[in-house]
N, C-alpha and C positions, 0 to 999 in steps of 0.2 A: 463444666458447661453442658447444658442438655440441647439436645436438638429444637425440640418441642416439649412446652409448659401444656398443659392441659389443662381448663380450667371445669373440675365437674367430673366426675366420678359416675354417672348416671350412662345412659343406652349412648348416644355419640361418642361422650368422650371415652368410656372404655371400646368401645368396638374402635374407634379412631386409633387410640394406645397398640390395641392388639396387633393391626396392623402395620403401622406404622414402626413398633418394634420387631414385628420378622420379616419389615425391610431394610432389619438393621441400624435404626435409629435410635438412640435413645432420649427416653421420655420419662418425663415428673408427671403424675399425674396428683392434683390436690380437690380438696373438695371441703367447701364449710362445716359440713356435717361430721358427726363421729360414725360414720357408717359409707359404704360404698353403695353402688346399686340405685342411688338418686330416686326417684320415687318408686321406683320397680321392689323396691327392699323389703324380705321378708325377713320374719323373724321364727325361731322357733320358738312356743311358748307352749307351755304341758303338752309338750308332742304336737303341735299342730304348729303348720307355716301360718302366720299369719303379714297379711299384706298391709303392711302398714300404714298407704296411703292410697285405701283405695284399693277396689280389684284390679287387676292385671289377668287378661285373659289371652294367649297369643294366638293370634293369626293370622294368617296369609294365603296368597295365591302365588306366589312369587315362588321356583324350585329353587334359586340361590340363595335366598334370604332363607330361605328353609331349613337349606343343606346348608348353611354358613353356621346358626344358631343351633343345629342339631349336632355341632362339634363339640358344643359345649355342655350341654345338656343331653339327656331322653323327657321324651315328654311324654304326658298320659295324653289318654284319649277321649279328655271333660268337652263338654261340648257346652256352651253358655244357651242356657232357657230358663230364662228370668221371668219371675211371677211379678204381676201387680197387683196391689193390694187401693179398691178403692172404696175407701166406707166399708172395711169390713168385706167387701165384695172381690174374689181374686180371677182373675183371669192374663189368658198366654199371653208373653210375649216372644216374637215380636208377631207384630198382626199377623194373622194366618185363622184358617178357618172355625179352629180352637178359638181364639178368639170371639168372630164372628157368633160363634153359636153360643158363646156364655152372654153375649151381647141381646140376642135377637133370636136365639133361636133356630138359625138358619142351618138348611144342611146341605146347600149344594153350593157349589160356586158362583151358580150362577147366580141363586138368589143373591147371596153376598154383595156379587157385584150392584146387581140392582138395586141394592138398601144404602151401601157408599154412593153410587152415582146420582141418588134421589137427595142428596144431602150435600153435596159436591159446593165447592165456590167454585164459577165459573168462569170469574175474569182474571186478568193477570197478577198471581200471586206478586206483593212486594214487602211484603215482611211476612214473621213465621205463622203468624197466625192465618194467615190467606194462603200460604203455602200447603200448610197442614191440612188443613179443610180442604185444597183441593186436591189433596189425596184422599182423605181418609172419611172424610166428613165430618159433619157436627159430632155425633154419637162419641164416635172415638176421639175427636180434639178433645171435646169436653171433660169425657173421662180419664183418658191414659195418658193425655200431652198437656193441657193447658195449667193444669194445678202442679205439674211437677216440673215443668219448665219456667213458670211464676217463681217458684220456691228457687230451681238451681239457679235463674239468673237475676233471681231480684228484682224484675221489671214485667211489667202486663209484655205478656207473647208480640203485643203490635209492634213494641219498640224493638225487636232483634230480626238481625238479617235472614231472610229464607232459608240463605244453605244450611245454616246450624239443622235444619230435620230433615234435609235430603237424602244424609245418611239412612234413616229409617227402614227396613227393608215390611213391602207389604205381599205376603201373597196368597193366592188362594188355592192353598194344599193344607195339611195337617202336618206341619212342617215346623217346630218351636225349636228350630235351628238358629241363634240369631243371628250369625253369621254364614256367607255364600263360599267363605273361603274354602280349600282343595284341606287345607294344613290348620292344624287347630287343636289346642290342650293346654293344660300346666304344665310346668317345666318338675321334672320327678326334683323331690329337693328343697322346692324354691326357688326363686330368680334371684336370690342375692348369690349362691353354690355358681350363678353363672357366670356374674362378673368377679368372681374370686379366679374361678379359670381365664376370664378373659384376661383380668390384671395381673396373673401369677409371672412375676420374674420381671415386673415393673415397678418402679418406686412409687408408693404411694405415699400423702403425706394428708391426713382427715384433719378436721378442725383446722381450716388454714382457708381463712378469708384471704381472694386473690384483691378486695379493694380493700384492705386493712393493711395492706404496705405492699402497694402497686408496683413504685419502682422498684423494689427488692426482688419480687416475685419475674417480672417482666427480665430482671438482667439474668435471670440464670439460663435463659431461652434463646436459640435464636429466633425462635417463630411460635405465637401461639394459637393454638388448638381450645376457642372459648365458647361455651354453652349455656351461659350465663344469660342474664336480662340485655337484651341489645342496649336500651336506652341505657340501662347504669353504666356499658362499658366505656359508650360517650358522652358520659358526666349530663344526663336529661339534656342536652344543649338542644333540644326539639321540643323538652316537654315528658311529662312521663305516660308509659303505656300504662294501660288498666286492666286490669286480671280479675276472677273471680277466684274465692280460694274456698277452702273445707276445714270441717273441724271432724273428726271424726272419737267417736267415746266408743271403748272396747269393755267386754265385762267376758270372765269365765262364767260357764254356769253349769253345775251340777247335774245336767241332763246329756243324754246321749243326740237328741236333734230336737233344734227348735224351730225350725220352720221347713224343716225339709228339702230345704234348694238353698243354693249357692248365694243367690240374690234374691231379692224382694224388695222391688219399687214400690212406694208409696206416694200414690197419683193426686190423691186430697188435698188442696189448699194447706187446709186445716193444722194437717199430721206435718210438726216442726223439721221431720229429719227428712233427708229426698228416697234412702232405701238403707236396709240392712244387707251386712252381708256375713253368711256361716261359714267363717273359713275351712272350715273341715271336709268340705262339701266338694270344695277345688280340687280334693284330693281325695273323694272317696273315703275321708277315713273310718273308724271302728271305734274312736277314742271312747269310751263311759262318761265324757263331759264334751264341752263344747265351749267355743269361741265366738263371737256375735258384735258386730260393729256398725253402732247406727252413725250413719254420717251425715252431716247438718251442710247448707250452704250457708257461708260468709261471705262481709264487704271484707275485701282486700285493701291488705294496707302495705306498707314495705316490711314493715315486721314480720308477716304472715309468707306462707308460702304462695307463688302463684303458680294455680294449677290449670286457667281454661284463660287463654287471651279472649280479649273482648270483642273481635274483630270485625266491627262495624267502622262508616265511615270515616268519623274520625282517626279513629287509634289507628285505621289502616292508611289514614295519609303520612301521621306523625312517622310509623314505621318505616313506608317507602324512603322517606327523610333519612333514618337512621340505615335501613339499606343500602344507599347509594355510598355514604361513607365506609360502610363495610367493605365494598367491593374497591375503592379505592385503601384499603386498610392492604399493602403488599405482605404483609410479615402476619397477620393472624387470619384463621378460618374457622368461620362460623359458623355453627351448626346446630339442633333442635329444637325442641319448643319453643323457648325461650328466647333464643337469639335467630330465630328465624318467624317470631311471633306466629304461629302456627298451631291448630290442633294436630296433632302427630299420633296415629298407630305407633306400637312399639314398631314394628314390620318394618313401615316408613321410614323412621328415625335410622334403624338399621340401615336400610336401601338409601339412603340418604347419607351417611357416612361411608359407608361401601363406593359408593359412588365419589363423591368429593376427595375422598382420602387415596384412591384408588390414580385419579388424576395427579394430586400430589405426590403419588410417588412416579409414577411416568416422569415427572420435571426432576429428578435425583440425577 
């Protein structure tokens, strides 16, 4: 009999595991997949980590979640400044006065400011679209936001809630930093070399759907630790949440660099995939070929993975529905994306199980 079932092999439930067994607990940790690391999972492939769902760039502000994940890993010193490519035309992100000046020409800030405020929406943003604009203006919705958040959410900008571009950082320096964070890099290795250290010396068991024989799974436990889709764990009885998901097509290619950066957003209606990314690039490499992954948005289905909750009105009532059972749930704890219907930073996730798991052991 194990303490705690784990359900998910991904950022929760191994940092969950990790801790939980050097407070002496023992723990199963299972996952659908033939692989560990849940979307963070690299692979190596002719010498190069590739991410196989997706870039993964880590950072934070946070000195614990820092020093927690710097146990397991070293990390390089890659800093994410991603190009947009629109019409053949490329310019910085994220906004900053690189930007600015591939735009317009401008060279001081202050013109900058006066070209965005001249364009400005002025009343109170309520979806992304009037959010957007009243940051950045028409100029830049038009070009670097509106056609590639059409493509990654499937629906004209009007129809999604504001917060999703809040995250956006705008400033006016020469700064293609696209993160504010202290802590920031690849993990040397890869991120799967992480949760092999975090899982080391716990049972793990891959390919092992926990709803392909619930009751079996559930008695070897007295408590589970599940990160899973909230709505599947209680049978849709609300209804099911809605996800967007990805397909991502990888190719080697015979060249030493094919775009020169990491990433490369493509802002255009037109152009089917939302951006490439050169995994080699994450890591500095030298390889004589190269790795290159253009990734498409798809309608999610249960088949598919879901990788972006939807979290507009609806799906965000049906969830509170499925929250309130959680919390009345004494014997399992819930935690990441997925069962917290959430966009989640890797960071978060971390600081989020650090936290909950940290409590549960207090009550030992």
């Amino acid at each position: 009999m194990y303490d705690y079932l784990i359900v998910g092999a991904g950022v929760f439930g191994a940092v969950s595991a990790r801790l939980l067994t050097d407070a002496g607990k023992k723990c199963l940790v299972i996952d659908k997949r033939d692989h560990i690391a849940g979307n963070c999972f690299t692979e190596l492939s002719e010498g190069i980590n590739v991410h196989r769902y997706g870039a993964h760039i880590f950072h934070t502000n946070d000195e614990n979640i820092w020093n927690f994940i710097k146990k397991y890993s070293d990390f390089n010193n890659y800093i994410n400044s991603p190009v947009a490519n629109y019409k053949g035309k490329l310019y910085s992100l994220p906004f900053n006065m690189w930007t600015f000046y591939q735009l317009w020409g401008v060279r001081t800030p202050e013109e900058a400011k006066q070209k965005i405020e001249s364009q400005r929406f002025t009343g109170v943003p309520t979806n992304l679209e009037e959010q957007a604009l009243s940051m950045v203006g028409s100029d830049i919705y038009n070009t670097l936001i509106k056609g590639y958040t059409q493509k990654q959410w499937m629906t004209d900008p009007k129809n999604l809630p504001k917060f999703i571009i809040s995250r956006l950082p705008v400033r006016y320096t020469f700064d293609n930093n696209y993160f504010n964070d202290r802590f920031q890099g690849i993990p040397v290795g890869g991120y799967t070399s992480i949760f092999k250290k975090l899982l080391k010396g716990i049972d793990v068991k891959l390919e092992a759907d926990f709803f392909s024989d619930r009751d079996y799974f559930e008695s070897l436990s007295r408590k589970i630790v599940y990160t899973g889709s909230i709505d599947q764990f209680f049978n849709y009885k609300f209804g099911h949440l809605n996800y967007r998901t990805l397909k991502f097509e990888s190719q080697l290619l015979e060249m030493e660099n094919y775009q020169g950066n990491a990433v490369c957003n493509y802002t255009d209606e037109s152009t089917p995939f939302t951006r490439i990314l050169e995994h080699k690039h994450f890591e500095f490499g030298t390889q004589k070929h190269t790795i290159v992954t253009h990734e498409y948005p798809e309608i999610w289905s249960k088949e598919k993975i879901p990788y972006y909750p939807i979290n507009d009105g609806i799906n965000n009532s049906i969830y509170q529905q499925y929250r309130k059972l959680s919390l009345e749930a004494k014997n399992c704890i819930f935690g990441g994306r997925l069962a917290d219907y959430k966009y989640y930073d890797m960071h978060q996730v971390i600081g989020s199980a650090l936290s909950r798991i940290s409590k549960e052991i207090d009550l030992f």
